[in-house]
N, C-alpha and C positions, 0 to 999 in steps of 0.2 A: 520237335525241332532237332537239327543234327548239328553236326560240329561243324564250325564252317570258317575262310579265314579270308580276309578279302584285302589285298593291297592298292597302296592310293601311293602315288609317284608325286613327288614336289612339295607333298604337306608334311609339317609334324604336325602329329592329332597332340592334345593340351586339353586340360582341365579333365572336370568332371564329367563321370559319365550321364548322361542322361536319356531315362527309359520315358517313350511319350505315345500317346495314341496315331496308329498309323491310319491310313486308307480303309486295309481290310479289319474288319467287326474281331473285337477281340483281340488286337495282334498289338505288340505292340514293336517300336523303330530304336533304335539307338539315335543319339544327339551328341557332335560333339563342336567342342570347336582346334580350330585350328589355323597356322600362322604357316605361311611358304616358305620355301627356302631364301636364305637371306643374302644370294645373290642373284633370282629371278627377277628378269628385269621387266614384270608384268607388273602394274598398278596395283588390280585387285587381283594379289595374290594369298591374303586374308580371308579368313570367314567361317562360317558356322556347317555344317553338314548333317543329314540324316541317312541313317542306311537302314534295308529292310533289316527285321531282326528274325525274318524264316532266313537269309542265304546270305544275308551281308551286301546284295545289289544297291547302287547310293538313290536311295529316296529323292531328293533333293538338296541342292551346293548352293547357299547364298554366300556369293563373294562383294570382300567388301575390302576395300584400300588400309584403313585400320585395323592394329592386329584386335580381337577381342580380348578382354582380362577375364571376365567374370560370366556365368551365364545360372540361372536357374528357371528349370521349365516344371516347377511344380506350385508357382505362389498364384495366379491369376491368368481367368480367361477373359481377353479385353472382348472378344467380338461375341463372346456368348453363344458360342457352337457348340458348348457342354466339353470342350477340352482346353486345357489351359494351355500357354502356350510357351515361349520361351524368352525368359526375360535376359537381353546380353548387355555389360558395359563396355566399354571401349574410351581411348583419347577423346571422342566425339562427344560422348554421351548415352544415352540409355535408348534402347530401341528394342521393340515387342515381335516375334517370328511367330507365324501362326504353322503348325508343330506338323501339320496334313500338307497345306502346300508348298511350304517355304518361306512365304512372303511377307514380305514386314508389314504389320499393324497398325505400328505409330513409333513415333520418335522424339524424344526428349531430349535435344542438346544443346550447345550456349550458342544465346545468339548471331555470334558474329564467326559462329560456324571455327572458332577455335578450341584448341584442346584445352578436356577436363578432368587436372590431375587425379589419377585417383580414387573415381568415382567408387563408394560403397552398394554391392546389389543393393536392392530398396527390400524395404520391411513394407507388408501388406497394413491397409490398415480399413479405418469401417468404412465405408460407402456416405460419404459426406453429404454428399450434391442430388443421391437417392435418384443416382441416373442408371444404375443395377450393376455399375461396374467398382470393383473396390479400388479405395486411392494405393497411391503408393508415396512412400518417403524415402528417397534418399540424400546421403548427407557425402560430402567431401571425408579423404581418411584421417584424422589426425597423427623353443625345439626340444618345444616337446612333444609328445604324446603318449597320451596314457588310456587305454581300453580296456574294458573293465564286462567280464560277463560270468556274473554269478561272482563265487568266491574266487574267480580267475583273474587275474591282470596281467596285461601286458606293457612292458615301457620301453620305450624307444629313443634314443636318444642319437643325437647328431649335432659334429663337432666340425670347427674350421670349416675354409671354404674349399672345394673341389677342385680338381682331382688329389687334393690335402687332405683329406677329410678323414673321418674315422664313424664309429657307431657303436653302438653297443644296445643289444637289445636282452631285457631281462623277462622271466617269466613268474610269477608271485602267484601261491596260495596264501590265500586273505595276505597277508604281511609277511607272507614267510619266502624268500629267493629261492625257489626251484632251478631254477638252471640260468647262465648269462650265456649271452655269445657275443664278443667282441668281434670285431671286424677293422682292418686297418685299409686307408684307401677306399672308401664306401661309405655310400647314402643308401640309409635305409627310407620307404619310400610311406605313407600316410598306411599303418595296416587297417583290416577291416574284421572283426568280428561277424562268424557263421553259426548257425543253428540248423541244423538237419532235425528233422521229426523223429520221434524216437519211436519206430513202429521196431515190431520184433524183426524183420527182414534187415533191418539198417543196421538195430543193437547188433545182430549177427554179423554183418555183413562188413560194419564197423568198429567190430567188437569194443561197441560201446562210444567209440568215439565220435559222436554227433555234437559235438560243439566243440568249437575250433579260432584262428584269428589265420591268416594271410595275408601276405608283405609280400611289396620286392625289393630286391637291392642290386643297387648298382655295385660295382668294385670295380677300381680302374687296375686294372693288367700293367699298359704301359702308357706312358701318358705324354706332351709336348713334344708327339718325335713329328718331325719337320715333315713337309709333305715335297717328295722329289718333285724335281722342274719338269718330267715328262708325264709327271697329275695331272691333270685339269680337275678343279669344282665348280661345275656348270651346268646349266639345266640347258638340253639341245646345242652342247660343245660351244656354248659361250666362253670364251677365255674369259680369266681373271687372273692375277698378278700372285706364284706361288708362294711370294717372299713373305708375304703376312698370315700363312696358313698352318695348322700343326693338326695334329690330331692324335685325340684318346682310344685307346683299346679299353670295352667294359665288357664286361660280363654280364648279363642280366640275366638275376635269378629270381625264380618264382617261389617260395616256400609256404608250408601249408603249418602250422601247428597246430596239431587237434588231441584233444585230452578228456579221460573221463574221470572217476570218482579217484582212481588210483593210480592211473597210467598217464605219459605226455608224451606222444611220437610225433617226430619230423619229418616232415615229405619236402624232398626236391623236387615240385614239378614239371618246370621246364628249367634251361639252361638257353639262352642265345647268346652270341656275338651282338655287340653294338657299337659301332664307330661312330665315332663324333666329331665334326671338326671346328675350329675356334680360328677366328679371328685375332692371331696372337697368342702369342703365349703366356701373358700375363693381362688375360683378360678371359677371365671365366665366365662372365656373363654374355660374354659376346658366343654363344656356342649355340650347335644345333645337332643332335637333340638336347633339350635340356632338361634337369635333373627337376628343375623346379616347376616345369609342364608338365610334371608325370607324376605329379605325388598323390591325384585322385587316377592313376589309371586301371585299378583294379574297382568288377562290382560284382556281387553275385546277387541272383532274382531268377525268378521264377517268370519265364520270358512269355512262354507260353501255355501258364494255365494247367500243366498237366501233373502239380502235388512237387514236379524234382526244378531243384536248382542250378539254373547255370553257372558261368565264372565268363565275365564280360572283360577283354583285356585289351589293351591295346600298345603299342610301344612305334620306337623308328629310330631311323641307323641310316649313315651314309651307308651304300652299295656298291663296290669297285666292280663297271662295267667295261669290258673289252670293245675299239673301234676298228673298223675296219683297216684303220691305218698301223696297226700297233700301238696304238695311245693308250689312255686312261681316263675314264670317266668315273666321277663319285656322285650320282644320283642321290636325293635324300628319298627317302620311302617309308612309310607309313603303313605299319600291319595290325587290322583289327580281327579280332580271334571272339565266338563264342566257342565253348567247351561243354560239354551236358557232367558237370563235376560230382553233383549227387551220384548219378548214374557210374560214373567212370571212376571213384572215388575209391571204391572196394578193389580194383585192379592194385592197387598201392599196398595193401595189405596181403593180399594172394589170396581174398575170397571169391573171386567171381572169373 
């Protein structure tokens, strides 16, 4: 596999990522889901997406009127084609995607076809009915993080609401503070713990550092500056009304922290721009991208089978596009990124 980066216009991608069996033997797709921009005036501007995971081309778009909450496509195969398939929540209710073609399987939602707060993904359970498909249970719902690998830990914490916000993230042998990094104006985002093989190429290559934790963090630059009257936010120069519009400047960084028996080095690996805009200025949840769709957007795995690790990313940012007229257009867009990281990892230290 190569490194590859593939742009989707109108969506921000959300939640977790998810790795599922494709088409071709062996290979497998990205799954993610994702919600429109929030003032496209199409119905089914919602819905779940697959992309291939040789080039990033989109597999398959199931669009759907509700935005999705939740999805996991590793608990049950309903149709019994030997791959599981992809379980999503939503306002509606619970509905099965089968991971090859796209198509929904089956559908669990309330009768009278109104929304249901809430919904918890379902817990798998035994095969009641001994019709060869396992049940499922789900229930209605009634800042931290801490990752832990080996004598390593890392904590993360996040304060107040955005673009307020603050972080601090700490790094611990067994109980002892190695290093903090505060951060003011920043969310830091779900990290995730890595393990590289320790063959003697890597220990060299990595001098040693084959285990590791990656985050990202947002940090707002400038924040509620008003969006002038000659903006538009529109998808195909829709007007909409400037007077309610603002927008954030962030930063979006990618850091790697990788450590051996004696040593803890930091990698910056990327750096983007990311604009955001909001419905208001004192309405933080009303915004698009949002901080709290991104906190599963990083995954590293082994896509294709060949011993090295990728780094599966995805992010999204308004776009100020130029019109023919001299106007302004802010486009939302959506960039999914694989990376071959094992591989490209040792560039960061000056081995390779």
């Amino acid at each position: 596999i190569s490194n590859w980066e593939q742009e989707q216009e109108n969506i921000e991608l959300q939640g977790k990522i998810s790795l599922v069996h494709g088409a071709v033997h062996n290979s497998l797709n990205i799954v993610l889901m994702y919600r429109g921009s929030f003032n496209t005036p199409k119905n089914l501007k919602n819905g779940i997406v697959s992309f291939l995971g040789s080039n990033g081309a989109v597999a398959w778009d199931f669009k759907q009127d509700s935005q999705p909450n939740e999805m996991d496509c590793s608990l049950i195969d309903i149709n019994g084609n030997g791959y599981t398939d992809c379980l999503v929540t939503d306002e509606r209710g619970l509905k099965a995607i089968e991971t090859i073609s796209g198509e929904a399987v089956r559908h669990a939602h309330s009768a009278d076809e109104k929304s249901i707060p809430e919904l918890d993904m379902p817990v798998k359970l035994t095969d009641f009915n001994d019709d060869g498909v396992s049940e499922l249970l789900s229930v209605y719902k009634q800042k931290y993080f801490l990752l832990i690998s080996g004598n390593k830990k890392l904590r993360v914490e996040n304060f107040n609401n955005c673009p307020h916000c603050k972080s601090t993230i700490s790094f611990y042998n067994s109980s002892t503070k190695l290093k903090e990094w505060p951060y003011q104006n920043a969310f830091v985002m779900t990290p995730i713990p890595f393990s590289f093989q320790s063959t003697k190429d890597n220990i060299i290559s990595l001098r040693g550092h084959v285990n590791g934790f990656i985050l990202k963090i947002w940090e707002y630059r400038k924040f509620s500056k008003k969006l002038s009257a000659n903006f538009k936010v529109s998808k195909r120069s829709i007007p909409v009304n400037n007077q309610s519009y603002y927008m954030n400047e962030i930063s979006e960084r990618i850091v790697l922290i990788t450590f051996n028996e004696t040593d803890t080095h930091i990698i910056n690996a990327s750096l983007t721009d990311v604009y955001q805009i909001c419905n208001g200025p004192n309405y933080p949840n009303n915004c698009q991208p949002d901080h709290k769709g991104q906190q599963n957007s990083l995954l590293i795995a082994d896509m294709d089978h060949d011993g090295s690790q990728e780094l599966i990313s995805y992010s999204s940012s308004y776009v100020n596009k130029d019109n023919d007229d001299g106007s302004k257009n802010w486009h939302l867009v959506s960039y999914l990124k694989v990376f071959r990281l094992e591989n490209e990892l040792p560039t960061f230290y000056g081995t390779k």
